[in-house]
C-alpha positions as CSV (number, residue, x, y, z in Angstrom):
1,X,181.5,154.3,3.1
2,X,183.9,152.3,5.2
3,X,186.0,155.6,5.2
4,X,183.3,157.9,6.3
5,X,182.6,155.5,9.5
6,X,186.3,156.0,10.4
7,X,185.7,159.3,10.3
8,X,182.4,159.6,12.2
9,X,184.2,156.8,15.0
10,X,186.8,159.3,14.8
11,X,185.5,162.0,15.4
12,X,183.6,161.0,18.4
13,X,186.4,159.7,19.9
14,X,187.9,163.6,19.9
15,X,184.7,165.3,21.2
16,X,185.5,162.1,24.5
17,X,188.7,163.2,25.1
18,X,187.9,166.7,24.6
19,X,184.9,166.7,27.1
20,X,187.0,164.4,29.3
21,X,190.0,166.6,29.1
22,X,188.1,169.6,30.2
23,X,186.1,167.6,33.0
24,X,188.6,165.9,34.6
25,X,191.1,169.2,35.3
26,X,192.2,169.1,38.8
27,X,191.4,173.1,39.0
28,X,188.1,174.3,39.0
29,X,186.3,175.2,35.8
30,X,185.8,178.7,35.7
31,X,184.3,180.7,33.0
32,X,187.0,180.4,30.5
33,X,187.0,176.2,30.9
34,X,183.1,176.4,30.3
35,X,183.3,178.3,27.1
36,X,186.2,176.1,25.8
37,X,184.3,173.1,26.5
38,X,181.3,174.2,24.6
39,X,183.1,175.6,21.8
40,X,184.8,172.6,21.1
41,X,181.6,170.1,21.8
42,X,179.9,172.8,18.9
43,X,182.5,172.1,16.4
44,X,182.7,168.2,16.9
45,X,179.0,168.6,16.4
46,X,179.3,170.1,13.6
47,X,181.3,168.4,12.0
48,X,179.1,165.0,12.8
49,X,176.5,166.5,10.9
50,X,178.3,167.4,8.3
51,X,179.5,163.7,8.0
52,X,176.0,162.9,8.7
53,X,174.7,164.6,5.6
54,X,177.3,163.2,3.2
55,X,176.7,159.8,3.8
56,X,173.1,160.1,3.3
57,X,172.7,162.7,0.6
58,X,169.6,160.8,-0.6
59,X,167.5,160.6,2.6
60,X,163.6,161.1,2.4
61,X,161.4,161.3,5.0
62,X,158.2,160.3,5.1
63,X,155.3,162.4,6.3
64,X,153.1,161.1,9.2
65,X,150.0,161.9,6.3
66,X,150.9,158.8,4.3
67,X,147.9,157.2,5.1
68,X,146.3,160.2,4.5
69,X,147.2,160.8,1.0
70,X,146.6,157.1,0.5
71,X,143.3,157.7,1.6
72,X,142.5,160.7,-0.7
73,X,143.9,158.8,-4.0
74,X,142.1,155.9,-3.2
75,X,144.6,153.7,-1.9
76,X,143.6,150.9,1.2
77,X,145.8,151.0,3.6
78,X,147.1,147.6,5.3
79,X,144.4,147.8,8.5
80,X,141.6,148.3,5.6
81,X,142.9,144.6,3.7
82,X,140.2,142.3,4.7
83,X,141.0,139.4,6.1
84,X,141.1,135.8,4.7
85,X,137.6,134.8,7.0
86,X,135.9,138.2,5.8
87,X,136.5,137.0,2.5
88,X,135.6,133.6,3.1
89,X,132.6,134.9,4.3
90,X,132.0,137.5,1.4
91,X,132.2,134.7,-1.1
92,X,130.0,132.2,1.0
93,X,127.3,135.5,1.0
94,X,127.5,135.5,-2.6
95,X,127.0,132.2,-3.2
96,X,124.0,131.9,-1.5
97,X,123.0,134.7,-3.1
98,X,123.6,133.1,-6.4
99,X,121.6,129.8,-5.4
100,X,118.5,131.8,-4.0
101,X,118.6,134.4,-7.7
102,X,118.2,131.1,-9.5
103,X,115.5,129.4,-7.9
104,X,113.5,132.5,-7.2
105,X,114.4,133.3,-11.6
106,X,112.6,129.6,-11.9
107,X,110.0,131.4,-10.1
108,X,107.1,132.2,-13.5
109,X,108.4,128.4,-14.3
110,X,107.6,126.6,-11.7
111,X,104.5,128.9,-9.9
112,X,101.7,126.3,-11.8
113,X,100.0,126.4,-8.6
114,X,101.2,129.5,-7.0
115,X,103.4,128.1,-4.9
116,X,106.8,130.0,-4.4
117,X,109.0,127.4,-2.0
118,X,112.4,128.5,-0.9
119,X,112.9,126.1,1.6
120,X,116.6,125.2,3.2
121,X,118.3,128.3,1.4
122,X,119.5,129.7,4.7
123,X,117.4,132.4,3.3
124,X,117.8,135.3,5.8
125,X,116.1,138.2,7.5
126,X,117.7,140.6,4.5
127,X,116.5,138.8,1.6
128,X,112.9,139.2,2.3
129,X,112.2,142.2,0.5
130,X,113.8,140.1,-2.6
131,X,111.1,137.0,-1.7
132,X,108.4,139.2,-1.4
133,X,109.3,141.6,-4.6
134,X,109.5,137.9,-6.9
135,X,106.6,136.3,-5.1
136,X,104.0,138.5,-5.9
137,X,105.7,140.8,-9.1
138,X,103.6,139.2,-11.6
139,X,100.0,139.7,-11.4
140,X,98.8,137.2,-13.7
141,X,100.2,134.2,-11.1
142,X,99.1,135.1,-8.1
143,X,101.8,133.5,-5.2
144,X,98.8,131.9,-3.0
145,X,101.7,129.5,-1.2
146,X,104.4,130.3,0.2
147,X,107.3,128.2,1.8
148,X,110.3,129.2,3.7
149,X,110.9,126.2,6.2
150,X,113.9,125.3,7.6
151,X,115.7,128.9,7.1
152,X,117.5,131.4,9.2
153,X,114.6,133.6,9.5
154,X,114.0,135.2,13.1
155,X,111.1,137.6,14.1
156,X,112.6,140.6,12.5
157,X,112.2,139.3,9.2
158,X,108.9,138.0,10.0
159,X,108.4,141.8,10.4
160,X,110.0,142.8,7.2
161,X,107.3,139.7,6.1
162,X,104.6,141.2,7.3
163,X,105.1,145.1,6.8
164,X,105.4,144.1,3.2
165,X,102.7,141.6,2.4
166,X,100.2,144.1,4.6
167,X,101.3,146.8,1.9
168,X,100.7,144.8,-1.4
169,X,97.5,143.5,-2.9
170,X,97.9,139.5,-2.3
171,X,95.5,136.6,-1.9
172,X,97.8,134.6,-0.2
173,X,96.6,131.3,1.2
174,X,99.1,129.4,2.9
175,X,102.0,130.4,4.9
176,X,104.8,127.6,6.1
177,X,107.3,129.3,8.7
178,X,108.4,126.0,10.5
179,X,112.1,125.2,11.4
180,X,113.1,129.0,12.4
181,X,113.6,128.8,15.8
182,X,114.6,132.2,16.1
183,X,110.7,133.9,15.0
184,X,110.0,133.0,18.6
185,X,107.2,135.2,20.6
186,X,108.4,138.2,19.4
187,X,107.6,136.9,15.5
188,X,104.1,135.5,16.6
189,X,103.4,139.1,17.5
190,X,103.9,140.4,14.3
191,X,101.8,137.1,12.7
192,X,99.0,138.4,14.4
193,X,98.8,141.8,12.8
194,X,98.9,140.0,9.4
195,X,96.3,137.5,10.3
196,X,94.1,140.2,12.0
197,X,93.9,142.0,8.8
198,X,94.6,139.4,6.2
199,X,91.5,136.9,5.9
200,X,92.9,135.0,2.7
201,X,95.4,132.8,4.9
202,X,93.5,129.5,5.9
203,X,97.1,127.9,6.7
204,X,99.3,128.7,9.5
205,X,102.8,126.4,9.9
206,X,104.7,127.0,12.9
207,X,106.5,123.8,13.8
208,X,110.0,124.5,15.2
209,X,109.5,128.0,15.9
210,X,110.7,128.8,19.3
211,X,107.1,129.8,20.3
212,X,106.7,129.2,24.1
213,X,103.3,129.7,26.4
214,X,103.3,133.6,25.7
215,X,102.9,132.8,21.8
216,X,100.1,130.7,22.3
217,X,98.3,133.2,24.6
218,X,98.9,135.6,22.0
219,X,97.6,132.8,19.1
220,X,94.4,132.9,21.1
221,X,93.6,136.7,21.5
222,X,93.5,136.3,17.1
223,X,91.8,133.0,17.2
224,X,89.5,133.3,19.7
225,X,88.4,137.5,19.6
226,X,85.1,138.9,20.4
227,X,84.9,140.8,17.4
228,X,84.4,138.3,13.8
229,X,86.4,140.8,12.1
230,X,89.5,140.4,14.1
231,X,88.9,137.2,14.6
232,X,92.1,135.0,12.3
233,X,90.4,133.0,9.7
234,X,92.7,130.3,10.1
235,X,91.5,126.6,8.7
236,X,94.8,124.8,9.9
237,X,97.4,125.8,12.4
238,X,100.6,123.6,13.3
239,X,102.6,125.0,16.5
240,X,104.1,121.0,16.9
241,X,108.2,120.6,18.3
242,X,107.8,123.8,20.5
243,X,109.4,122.6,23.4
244,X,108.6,125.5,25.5
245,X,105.3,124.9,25.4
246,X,104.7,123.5,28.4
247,X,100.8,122.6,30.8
248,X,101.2,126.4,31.4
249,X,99.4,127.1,28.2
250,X,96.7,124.1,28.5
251,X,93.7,126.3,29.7
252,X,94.8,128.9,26.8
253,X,94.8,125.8,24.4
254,X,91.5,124.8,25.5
255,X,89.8,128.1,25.3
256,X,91.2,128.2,21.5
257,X,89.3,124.9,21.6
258,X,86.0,125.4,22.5
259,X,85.9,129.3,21.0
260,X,87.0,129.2,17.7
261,X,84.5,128.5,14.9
262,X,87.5,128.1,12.0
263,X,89.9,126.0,12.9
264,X,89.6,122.0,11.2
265,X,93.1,120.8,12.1
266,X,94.6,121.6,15.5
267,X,98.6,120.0,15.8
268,X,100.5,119.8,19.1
269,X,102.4,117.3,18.4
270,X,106.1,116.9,20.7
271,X,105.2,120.1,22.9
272,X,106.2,119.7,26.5
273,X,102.8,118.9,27.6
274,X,102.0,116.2,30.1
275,X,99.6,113.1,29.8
276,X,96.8,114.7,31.5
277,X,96.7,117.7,29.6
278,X,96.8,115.7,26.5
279,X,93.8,113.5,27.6
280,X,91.6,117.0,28.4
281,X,92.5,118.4,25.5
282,X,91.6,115.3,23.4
283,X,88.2,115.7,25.4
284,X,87.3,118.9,25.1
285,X,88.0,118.3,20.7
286,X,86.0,115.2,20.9
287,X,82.9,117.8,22.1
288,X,82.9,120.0,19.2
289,X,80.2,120.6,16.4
290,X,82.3,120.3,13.8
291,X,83.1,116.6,12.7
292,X,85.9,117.6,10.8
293,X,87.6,119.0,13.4
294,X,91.3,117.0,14.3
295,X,93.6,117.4,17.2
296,X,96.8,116.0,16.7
297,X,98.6,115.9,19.7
């Protein structure tokens, strides 16, 4: 090797002088000069690559396709590796997955009552379908009560809720939606499609839900319609810790009051409502038929 780099070193140094020779003449180059010059710079050339050849008789290239053909034999290639935080995050999915199989495989266990709780699971929008598909499965148990407080639900999986319960025979009964503040308006919207057309459901939970003075206005178009049969059939409703409801909503809150025929238990508690709108609310309940009526405010 060390031979063949003397040579190489060598050799270059001849094609210099050679090119310097002919450059430097203190005649001009004519035509003669020229084609001297390039002969020789051809055969210094020549012999480079020959050189060149010898000392790397093994060389390979490799194609610019390499990621193709690891593509078509099934190969990842190092941008398609994922990355220590996707599979953190994989194996975190999977876990949770794991927790929320087994308690929903307790399900025909535990349902003595037809209650189906999956509170705190960080249960999301996507595993809905999975709820839904477990809750009511079995028609011998009928789910009549179903939890999913304190959950990463927002209104399009109240949708995905909805869409589906609307679709199956059910007689469910209660519904508990509190802590998900992302349901929002948006959520409350879809709510009242289900409770329009669903009369089973005496039991509406919506504490920490993100619901601001739109969702009550739209709470009251259900609770307080013209029509019995779109009217919500709803026995207790809790819309309490909903910050963004604020004295805006207090004439829509009393118009749910002294319309609606169903309602026994009325809770507003830690809204954003001031003491005045608190004392005409309590004495607009305090004037209704009903003696079983409550406002908890």
């Amino acid at each position: 090797t060390s031979k063949r780099k003397s040579s190489m070193a060598q050799t270059k140094k001849e094609i210099s002088e050679a090119g310097q020779s002919i450059k430097t003449c203190d005649s001009q180059p004519n035509d003669n000069d020229d084609k001297s010059y390039n002969a020789t710079l051809n055969l210094m050339h020549m012999k480079l690559n020959e050189e060149t050849i010898v000392q790397h008789p093994t060389r390979v290239e490799i194609p610019d396709t390499f990621d193709d053909k690891q593509a078509e034999n099934g190969l990842k290639t190092i941008d398609e590796v994922p990355d220590k935080e996707e599979l953190d995050a994989s194996k975190e999915i999977k876990q949770r997955n794991m927790i929320l199989e087994e308690k929903l495989n307790k399900y025909d266990e535990l349902d003595v009552d037809g209650i189906l709780n999956v509170s705190s699971l960080n249960v999301t929008d996507n595993d809905v379908p999975l709820i839904i598909q477990r809750a009511f499965k079995n028609e011998k148990k009928k789910c009549v009560q179903l939890i999913l407080r304190d959950n990463t639900l927002t209104s399009k999986g109240v949708k995905i809720l909805v869409d589906q319960l609307l679709s199956i025979p059910n007689n469910l009964k209660s519904l508990y939606l509190s802590g998900n503040p992302d349901i929002g308006d948006a959520g409350i919207e879809h709510l009242s499609r289900l409770l329009q057309t669903n009369r089973s459901i005496t039991i509406l939970a919506l504490h920490c839900t993100g619901i601001t003075n739109q969702g009550v206005r739209i709470l009251s178009n259900i609770l307080c319609h013209h029509k019995t049969d779109s009217t919500a059939c709803l026995e207790k409703l809790y819309i309490s810790f909903n910050k963004l409801i604020t004295d805006e909503s207090l004439e829509t809150l009393i118009q749910i009051l002294e319309q609606n025929q169903t309602l026994k238990l009325f809770s507003l508690q830690n809204c954003s409502l001031s003491d005045n709108a608190r004392r005409r609310l309590r004495k607009v309940a305090t004037k209704k038929k009903s003696k079983k009526f409550n406002l908890s405010e």
